[in-house]
N, CA and C atoms as a LAMMPS dump frame, in Angstrom:
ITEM: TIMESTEP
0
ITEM: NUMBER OF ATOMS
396
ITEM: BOX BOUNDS ff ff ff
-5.0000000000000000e+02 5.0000000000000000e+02
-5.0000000000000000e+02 5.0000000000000000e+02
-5.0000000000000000e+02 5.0000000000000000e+02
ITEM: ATOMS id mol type element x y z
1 1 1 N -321.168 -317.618 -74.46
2 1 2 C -320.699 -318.769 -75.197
3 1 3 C -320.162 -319.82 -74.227
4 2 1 N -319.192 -321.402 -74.658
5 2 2 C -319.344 -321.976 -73.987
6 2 3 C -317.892 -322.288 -73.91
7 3 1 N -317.853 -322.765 -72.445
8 3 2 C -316.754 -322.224 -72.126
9 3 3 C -315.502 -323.485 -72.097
10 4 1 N -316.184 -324.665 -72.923
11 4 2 C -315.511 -325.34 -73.031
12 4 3 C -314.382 -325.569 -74.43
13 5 1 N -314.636 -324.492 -74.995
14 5 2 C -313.579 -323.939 -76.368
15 5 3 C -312.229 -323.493 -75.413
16 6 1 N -310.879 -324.306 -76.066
17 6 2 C -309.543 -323.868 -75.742
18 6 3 C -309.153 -322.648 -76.611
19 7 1 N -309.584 -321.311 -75.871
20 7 2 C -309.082 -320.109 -76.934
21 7 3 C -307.953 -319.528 -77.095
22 8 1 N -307.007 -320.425 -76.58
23 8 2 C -305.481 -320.18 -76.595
24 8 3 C -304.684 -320.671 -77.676
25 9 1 N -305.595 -321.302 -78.629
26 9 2 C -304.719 -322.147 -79.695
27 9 3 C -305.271 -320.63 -80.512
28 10 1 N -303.755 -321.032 -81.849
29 10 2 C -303.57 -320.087 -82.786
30 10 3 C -304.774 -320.66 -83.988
31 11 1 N -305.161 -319.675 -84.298
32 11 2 C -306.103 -319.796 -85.494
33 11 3 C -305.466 -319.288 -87.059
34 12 1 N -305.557 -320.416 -88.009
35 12 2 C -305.226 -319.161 -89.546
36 12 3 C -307.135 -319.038 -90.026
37 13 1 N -307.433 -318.301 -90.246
38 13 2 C -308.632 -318.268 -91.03
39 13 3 C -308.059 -317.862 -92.509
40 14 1 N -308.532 -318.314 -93.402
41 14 2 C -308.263 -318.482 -94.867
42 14 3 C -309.174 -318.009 -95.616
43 15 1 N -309.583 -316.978 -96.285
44 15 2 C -310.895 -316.543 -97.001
45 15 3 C -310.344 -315.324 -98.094
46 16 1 N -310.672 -315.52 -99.435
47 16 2 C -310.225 -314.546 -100.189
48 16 3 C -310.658 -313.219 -100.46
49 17 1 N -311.897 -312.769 -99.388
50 17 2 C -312.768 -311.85 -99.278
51 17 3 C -312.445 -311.062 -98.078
52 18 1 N -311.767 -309.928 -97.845
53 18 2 C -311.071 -309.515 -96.353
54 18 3 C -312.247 -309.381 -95.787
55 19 1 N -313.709 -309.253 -96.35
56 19 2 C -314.332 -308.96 -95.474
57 19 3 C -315.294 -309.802 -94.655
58 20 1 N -315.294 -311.269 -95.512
59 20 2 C -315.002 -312.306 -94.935
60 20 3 C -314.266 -312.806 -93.654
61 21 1 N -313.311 -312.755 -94.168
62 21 2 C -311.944 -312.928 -92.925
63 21 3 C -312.18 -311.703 -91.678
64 22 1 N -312.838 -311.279 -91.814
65 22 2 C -312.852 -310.027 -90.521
66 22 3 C -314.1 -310.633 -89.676
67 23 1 N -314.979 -310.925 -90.64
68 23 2 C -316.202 -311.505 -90.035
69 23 3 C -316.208 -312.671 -89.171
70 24 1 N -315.194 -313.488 -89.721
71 24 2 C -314.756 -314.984 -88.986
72 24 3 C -313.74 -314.215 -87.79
73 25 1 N -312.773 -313.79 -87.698
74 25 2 C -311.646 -312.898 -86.927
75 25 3 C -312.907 -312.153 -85.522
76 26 1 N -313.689 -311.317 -85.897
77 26 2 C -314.749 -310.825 -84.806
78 26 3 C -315.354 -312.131 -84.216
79 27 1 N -316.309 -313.12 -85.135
80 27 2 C -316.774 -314.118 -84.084
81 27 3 C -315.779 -315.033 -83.338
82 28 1 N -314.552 -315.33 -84.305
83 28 2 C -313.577 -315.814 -82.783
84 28 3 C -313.131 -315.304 -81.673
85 29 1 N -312.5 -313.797 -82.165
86 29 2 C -312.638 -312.752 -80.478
87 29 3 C -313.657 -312.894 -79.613
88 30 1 N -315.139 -312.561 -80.514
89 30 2 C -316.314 -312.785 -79.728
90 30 3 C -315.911 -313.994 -79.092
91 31 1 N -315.72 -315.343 -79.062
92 31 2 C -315.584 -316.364 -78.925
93 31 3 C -314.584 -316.69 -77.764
94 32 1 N -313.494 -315.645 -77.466
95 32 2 C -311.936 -315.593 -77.183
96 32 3 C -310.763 -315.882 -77.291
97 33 1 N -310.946 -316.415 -78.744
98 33 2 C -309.333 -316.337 -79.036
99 33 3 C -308.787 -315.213 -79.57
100 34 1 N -307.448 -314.987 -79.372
101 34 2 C -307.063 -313.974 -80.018
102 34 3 C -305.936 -313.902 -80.722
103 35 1 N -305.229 -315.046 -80.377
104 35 2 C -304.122 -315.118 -81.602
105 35 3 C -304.706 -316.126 -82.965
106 36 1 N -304.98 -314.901 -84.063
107 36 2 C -305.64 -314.884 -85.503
108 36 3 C -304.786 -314.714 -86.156
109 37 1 N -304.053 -315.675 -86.92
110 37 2 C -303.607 -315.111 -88.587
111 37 3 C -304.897 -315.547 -89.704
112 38 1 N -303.874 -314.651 -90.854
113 38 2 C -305.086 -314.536 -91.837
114 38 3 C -304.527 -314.962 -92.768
115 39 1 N -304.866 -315.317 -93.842
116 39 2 C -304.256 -315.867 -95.002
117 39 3 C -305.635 -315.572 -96.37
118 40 1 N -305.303 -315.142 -97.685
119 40 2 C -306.259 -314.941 -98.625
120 40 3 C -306.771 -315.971 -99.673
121 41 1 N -306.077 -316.723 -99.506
122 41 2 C -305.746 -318.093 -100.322
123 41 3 C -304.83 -319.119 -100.208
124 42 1 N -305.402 -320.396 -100.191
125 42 2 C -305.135 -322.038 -99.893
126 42 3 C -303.219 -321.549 -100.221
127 43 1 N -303.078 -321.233 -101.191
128 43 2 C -301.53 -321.368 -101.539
129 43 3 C -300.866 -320.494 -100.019
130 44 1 N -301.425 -318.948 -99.716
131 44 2 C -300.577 -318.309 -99.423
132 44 3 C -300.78 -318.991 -97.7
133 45 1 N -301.693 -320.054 -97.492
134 45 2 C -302.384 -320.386 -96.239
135 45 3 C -301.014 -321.538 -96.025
136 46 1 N -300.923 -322.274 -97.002
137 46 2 C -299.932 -323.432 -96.907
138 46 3 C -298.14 -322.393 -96.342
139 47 1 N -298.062 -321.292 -96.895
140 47 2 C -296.655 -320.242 -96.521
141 47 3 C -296.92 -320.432 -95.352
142 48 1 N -298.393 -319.982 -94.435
143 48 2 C -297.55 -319.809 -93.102
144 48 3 C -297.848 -321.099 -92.249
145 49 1 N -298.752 -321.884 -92.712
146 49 2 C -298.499 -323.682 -91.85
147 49 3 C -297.424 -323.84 -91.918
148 50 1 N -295.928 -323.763 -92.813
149 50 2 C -294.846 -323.806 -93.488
150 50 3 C -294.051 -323.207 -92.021
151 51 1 N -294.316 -322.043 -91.589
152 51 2 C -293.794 -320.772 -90.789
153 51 3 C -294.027 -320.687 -89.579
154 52 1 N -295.168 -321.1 -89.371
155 52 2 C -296.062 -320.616 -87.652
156 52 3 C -296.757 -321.96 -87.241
157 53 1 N -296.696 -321.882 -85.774
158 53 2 C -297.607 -323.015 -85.376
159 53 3 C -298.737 -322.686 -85.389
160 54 1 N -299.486 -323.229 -86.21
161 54 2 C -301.304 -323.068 -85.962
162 54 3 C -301.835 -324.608 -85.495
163 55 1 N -302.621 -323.929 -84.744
164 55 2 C -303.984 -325.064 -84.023
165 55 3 C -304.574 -325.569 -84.652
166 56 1 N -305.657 -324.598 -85.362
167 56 2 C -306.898 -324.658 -85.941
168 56 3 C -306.632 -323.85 -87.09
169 57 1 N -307.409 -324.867 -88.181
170 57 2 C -307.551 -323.875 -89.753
171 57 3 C -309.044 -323.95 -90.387
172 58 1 N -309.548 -322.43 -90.056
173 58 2 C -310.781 -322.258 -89.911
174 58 3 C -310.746 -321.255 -91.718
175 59 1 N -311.331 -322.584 -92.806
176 59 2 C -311.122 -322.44 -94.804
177 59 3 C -312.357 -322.018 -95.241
178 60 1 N -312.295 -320.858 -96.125
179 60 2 C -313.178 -320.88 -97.225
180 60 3 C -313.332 -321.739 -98.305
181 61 1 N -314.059 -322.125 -98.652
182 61 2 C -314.243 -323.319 -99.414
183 61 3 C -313.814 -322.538 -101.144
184 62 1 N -314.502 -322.029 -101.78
185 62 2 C -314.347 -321.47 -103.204
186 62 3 C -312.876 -320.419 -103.084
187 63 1 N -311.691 -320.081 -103.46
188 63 2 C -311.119 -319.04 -103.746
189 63 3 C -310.035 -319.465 -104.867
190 64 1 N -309.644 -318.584 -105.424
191 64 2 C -308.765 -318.29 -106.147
192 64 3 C -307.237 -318.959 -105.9
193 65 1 N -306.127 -319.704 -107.006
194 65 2 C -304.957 -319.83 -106.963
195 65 3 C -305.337 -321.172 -106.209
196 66 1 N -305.566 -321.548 -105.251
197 66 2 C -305.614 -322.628 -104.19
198 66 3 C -306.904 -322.703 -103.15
199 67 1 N -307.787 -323.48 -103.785
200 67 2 C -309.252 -323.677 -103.262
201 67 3 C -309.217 -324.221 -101.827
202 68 1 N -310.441 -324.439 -100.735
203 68 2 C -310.288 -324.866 -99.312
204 68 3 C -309.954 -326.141 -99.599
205 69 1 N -310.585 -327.052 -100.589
206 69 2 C -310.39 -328.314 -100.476
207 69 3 C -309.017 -328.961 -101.081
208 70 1 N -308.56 -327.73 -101.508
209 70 2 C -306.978 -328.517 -101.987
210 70 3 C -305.918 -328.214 -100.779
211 71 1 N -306.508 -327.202 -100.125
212 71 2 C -305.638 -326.667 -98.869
213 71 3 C -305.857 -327.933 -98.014
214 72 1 N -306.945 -328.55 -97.696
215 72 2 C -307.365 -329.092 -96.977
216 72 3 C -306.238 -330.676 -97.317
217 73 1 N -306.361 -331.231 -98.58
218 73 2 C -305.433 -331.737 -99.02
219 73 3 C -304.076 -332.184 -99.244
220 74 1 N -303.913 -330.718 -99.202
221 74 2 C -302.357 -330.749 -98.398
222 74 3 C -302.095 -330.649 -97.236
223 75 1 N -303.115 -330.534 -96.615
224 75 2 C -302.49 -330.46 -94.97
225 75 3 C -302.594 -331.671 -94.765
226 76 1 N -303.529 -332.331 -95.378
227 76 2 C -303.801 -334.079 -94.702
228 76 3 C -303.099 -334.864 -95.573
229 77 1 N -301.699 -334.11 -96.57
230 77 2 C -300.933 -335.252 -97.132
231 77 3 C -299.763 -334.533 -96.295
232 78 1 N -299.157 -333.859 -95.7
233 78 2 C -297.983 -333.473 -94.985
234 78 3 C -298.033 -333.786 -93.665
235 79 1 N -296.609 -334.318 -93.329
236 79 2 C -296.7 -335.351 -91.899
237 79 3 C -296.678 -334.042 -90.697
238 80 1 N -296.479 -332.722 -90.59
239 80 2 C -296.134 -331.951 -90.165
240 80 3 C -297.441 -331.474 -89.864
241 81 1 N -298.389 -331.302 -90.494
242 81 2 C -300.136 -330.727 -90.656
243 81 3 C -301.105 -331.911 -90.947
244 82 1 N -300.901 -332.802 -90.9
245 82 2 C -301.665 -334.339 -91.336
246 82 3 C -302.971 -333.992 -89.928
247 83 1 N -302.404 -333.563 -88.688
248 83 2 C -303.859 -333.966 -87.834
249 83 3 C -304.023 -332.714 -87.111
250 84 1 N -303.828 -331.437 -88.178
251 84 2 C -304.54 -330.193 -87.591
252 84 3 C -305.749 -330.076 -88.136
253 85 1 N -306.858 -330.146 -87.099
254 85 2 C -308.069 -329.677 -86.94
255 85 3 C -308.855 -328.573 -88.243
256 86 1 N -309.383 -329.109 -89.083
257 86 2 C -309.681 -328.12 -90.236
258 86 3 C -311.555 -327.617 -90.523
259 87 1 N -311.662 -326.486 -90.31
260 87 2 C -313.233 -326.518 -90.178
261 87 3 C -313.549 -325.527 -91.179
262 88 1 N -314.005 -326.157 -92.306
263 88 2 C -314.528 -325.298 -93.81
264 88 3 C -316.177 -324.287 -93.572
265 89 1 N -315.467 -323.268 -93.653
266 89 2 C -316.51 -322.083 -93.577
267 89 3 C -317.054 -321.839 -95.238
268 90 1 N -317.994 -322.296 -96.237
269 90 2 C -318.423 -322.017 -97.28
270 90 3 C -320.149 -321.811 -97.79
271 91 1 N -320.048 -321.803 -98.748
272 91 2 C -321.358 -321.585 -99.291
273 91 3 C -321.953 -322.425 -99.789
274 92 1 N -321.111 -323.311 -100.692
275 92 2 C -321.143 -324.772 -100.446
276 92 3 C -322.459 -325.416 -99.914
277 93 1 N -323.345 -325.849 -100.166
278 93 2 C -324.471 -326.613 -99.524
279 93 3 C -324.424 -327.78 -99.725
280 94 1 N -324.058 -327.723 -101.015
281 94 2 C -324.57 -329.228 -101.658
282 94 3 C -323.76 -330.61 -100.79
283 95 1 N -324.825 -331.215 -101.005
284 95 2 C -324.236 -332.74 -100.631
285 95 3 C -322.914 -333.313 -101.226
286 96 1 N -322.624 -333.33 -102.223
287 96 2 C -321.453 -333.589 -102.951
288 96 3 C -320.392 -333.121 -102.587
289 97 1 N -320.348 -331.93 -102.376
290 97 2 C -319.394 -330.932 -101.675
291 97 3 C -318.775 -331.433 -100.075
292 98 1 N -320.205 -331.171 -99.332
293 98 2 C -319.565 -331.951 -98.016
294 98 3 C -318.972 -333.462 -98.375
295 99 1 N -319.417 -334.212 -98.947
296 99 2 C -318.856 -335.426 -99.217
297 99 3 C -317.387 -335.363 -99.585
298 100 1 N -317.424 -334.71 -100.576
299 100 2 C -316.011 -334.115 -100.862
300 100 3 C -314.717 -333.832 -99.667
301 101 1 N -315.291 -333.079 -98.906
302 101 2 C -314.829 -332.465 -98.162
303 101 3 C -314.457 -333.221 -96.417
304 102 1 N -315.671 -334.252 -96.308
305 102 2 C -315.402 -335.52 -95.451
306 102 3 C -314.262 -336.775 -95.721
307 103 1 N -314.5 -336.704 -97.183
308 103 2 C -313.695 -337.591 -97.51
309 103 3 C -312.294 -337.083 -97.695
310 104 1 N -311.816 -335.716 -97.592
311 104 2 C -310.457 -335.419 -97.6
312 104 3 C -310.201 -334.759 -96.276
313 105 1 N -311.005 -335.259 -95.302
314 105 2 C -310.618 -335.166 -93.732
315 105 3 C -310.493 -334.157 -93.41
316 106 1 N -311.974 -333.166 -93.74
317 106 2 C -312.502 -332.441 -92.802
318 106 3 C -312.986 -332.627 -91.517
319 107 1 N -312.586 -331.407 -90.535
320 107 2 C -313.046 -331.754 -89.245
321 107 3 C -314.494 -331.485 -89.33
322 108 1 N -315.087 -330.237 -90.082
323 108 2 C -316.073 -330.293 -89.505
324 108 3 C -316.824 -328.979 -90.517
325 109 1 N -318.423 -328.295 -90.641
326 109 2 C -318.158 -327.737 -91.782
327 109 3 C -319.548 -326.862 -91.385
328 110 1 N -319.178 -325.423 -92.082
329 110 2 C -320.158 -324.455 -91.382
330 110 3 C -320.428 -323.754 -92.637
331 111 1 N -322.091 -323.779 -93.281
332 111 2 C -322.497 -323.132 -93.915
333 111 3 C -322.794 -321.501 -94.225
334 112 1 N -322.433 -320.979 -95.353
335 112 2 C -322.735 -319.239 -94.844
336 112 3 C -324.517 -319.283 -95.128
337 113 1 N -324.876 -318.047 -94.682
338 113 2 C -324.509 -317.624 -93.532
339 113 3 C -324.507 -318.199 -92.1
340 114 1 N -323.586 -317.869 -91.173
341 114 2 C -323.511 -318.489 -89.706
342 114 3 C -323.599 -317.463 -88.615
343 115 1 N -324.073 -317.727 -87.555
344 115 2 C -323.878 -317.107 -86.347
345 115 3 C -323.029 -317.246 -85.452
346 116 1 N -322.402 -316.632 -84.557
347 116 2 C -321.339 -316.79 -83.349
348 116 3 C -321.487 -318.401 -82.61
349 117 1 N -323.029 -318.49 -82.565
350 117 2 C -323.353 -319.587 -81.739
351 117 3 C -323.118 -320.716 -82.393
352 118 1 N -323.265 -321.286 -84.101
353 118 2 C -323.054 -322.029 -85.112
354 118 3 C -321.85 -322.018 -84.743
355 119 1 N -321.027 -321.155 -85.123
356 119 2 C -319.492 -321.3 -85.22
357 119 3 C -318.662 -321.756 -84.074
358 120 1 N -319.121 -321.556 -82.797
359 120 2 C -318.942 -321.712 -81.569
360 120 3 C -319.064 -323.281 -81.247
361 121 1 N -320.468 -323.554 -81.659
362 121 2 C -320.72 -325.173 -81.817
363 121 3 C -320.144 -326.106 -82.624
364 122 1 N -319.737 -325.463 -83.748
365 122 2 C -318.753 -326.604 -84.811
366 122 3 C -317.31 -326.559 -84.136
367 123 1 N -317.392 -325.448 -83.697
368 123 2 C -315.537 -325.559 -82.802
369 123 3 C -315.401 -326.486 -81.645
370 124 1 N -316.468 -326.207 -81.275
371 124 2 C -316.754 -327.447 -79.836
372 124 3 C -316.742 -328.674 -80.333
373 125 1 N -317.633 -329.07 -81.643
374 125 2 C -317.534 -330.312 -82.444
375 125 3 C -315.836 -331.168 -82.225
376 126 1 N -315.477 -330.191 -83.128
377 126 2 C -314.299 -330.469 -83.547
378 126 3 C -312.851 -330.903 -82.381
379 127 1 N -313.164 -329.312 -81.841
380 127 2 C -311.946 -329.6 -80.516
381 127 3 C -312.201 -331.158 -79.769
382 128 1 N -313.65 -331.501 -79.659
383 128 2 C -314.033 -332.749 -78.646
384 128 3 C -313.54 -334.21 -79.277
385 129 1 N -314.088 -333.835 -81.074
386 129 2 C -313.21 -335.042 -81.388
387 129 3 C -312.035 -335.138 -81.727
388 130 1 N -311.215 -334.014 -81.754
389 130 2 C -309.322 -334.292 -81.278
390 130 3 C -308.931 -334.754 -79.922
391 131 1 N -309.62 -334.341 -79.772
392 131 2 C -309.337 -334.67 -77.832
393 131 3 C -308.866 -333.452 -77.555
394 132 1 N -308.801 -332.089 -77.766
395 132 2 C -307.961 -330.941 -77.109
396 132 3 C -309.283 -329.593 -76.767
């Protein structure tokens, strides 16, 4: 992989499917980061932005209690999370959706299914246009 990913920033991955979240958790190790929190849903994702410094918030788009795009929402209405880096992992295809999802200031957006190398490349996306 490439070695221009900063794998020292904290990651939450957000997905209401653990087995989901394990799948994203392996390709970022693969990747090298290793400080991963997890979160099952947008609500319980907003507890630890609340709690912990995270980098990067790598969202499932569809879940339960608090969807990616309302998570996404609140991070880009709170002055505290307004310009953390957000990259929606869903199923999601449709055009409408990404639109959706551009327009509430997504960084960047990875269709299932994905590979290490996909995921690797939208992170590179993203990190390049924060500047970090």
């Amino acid at each position: 992989m490439s070695g221009s990913l900063d794998v020292k920033k904290k990651v939450l991955v957000v997905d209401d499917f653990s087995t989901m979240r394990k799948i994203v958790r392996n390709v970022l190790k693969q990747l090298g980061f290793e400080d991963i929190v997890e979160a099952d849903n947008g609500a319980n994702a907003l507890a630890v932005l609340r709690n912990e410094k995270i980098d990067l918030v790598v969202t499932d788009w569809n879940m339960p209690q608090m969807d990616g795009l309302e998570l996404l929402e609140n991070i880009r209405a709170n002055d505290m999370t307004k310009n953390l880096p957000v990259l929606m992992v869903t199923a999601e295809g449709m055009k409408e959706s990404v639109i959706a999802a551009v327009k509430a200031g997504v960084d960047n957006y990875v269709v299932k299914p994905f590979t290490a190398e996909t995921l690797s490349e939208k992170l590179e996306q993203v990190f390049k246009k924060r500047g970090i």
